[in-house]
N, C-alpha and C positions, 0 to 999 in steps of 0.2 A: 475738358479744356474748352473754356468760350472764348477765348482768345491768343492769337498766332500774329509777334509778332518779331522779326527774322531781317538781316542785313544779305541782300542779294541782287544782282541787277536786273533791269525791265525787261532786260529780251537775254536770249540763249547767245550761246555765240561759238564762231569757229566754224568746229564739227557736230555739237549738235545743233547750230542751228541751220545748215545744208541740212540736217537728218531732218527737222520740224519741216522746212521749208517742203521737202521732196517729200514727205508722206501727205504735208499740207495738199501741196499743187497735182500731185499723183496719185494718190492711195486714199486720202478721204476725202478729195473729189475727183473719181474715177473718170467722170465724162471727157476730160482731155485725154486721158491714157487711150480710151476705148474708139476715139476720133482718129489718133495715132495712129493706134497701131492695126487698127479692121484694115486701113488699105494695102499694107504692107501684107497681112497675112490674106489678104486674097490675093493679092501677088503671088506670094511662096505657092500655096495653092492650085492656080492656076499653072506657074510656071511647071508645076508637081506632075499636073495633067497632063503638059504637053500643049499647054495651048500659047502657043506664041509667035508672032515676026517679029521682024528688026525693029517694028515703032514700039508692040507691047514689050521689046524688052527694057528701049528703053523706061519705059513707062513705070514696067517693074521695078529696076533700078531707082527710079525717083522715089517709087511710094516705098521701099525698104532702106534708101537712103534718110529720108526725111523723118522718122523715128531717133533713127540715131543722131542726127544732125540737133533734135529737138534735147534728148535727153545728153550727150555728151557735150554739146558745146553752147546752146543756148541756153541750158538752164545753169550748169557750171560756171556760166560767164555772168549771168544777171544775179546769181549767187553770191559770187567775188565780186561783182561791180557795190552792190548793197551793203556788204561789209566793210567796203572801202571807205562809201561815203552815206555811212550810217548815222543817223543823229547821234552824237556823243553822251547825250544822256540814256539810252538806250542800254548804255553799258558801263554806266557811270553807278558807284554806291548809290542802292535804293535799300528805302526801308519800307519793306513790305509788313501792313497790319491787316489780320482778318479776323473779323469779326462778326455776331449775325448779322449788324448792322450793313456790311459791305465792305467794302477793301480799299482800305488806305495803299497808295505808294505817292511816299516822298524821296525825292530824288535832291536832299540838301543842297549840292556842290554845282546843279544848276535851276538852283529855286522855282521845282517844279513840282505839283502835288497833282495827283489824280485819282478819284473816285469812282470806284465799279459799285454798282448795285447789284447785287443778285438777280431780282425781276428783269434786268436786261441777260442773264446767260439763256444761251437756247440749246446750247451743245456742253459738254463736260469732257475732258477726254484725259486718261492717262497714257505719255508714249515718253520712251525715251528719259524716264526719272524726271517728266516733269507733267503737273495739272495743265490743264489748257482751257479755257472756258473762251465758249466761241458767242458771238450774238449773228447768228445767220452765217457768213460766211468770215464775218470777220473777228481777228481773236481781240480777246477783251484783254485777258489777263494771264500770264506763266507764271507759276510757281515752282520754282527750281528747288527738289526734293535735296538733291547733295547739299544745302544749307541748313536744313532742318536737322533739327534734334532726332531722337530715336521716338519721343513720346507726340514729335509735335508731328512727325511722318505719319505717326497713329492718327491725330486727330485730326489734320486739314480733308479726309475725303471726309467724314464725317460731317466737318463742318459745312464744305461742300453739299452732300445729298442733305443738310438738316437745313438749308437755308435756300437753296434756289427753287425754284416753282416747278415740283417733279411733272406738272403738268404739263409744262410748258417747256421743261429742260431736258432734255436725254442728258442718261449719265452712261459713258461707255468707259467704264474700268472696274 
């Protein structure tokens, strides 16, 4: 199959896209997690030892609050805030076409077309029933696998690894 062409929208939404977002900002770029949560667990640590007064508890307090504070309310909130006032075409019928040439999405109902080129993905990633193709940090493209056929599921990572520049692209799936 040289060509995948499918009715689905530009971005994930709901709950899987908190699940994209949180693996995005957390998991496949660990350096905020690892910023996190190092102060909190020399916290724990230290308080473990026995090493404390009244300032490091507070202290402690802070740096084991502030994990939580990041992952239950701040990210939760920028989550829902995003959803709220998401571009509309975003989640509007698109017609996704792939091909070697690159990837069509036209989004008819607000006269919007956009072209991915392969030579710009740098990352490839399956999570979550959906492709992900990143250029650096930023994603290019979702393909939302629950739209796909049984034959066309076969053929988009194919098309994928036969078309982006394995030199230049990790493929992680």
């Amino acid at each position: 199959m040289d060509m995948i062409k499918y009715e689905t929208s530009l971005k994930a939404k709901g709950d899987d896209y908190k699940k994209i977002v949180f693996w995005n900002r957390f998991i496949r770029n660990p350096i905020e997690t690892i910023l996190t949560l190092t102060p909190a667990i020399i916290s724990i640590c230290l308080l473990a030892a026995g090493i404390y007064t009244y300032f490091l508890l507070i202290i402690y307090a802070v740096c084991v609050a502030y994990p939580l504070f990041i992952f239950l309310y701040q990210f939760k909130s920028s989550v829902n805030y995003h959803l709220k006032h998401r571009d509309p075409a975003e989640e509007a019928k698109c017609i996704m076409t792939v091909t070697k040439s690159g990837i069509l999405a036209d989004i008819p109902e607000h006269e919007l077309t956009y072209n991915y080129e392969w030579s710009d993905c740098t990352t490839a990633y399956y999570k979550y029933g959906y492709y992900m193709l990143f250029n650096g940090s930023k994603m290019l493209v979702m393909f939302n696998t629950n739209d796909l056929t049984e034959d066309e599921k076969k053929a988009l990572p194919k098309i994928i690894m036969d078309n982006v520049d394995r030199n230049k692209c990790a493929i992680k799936f």
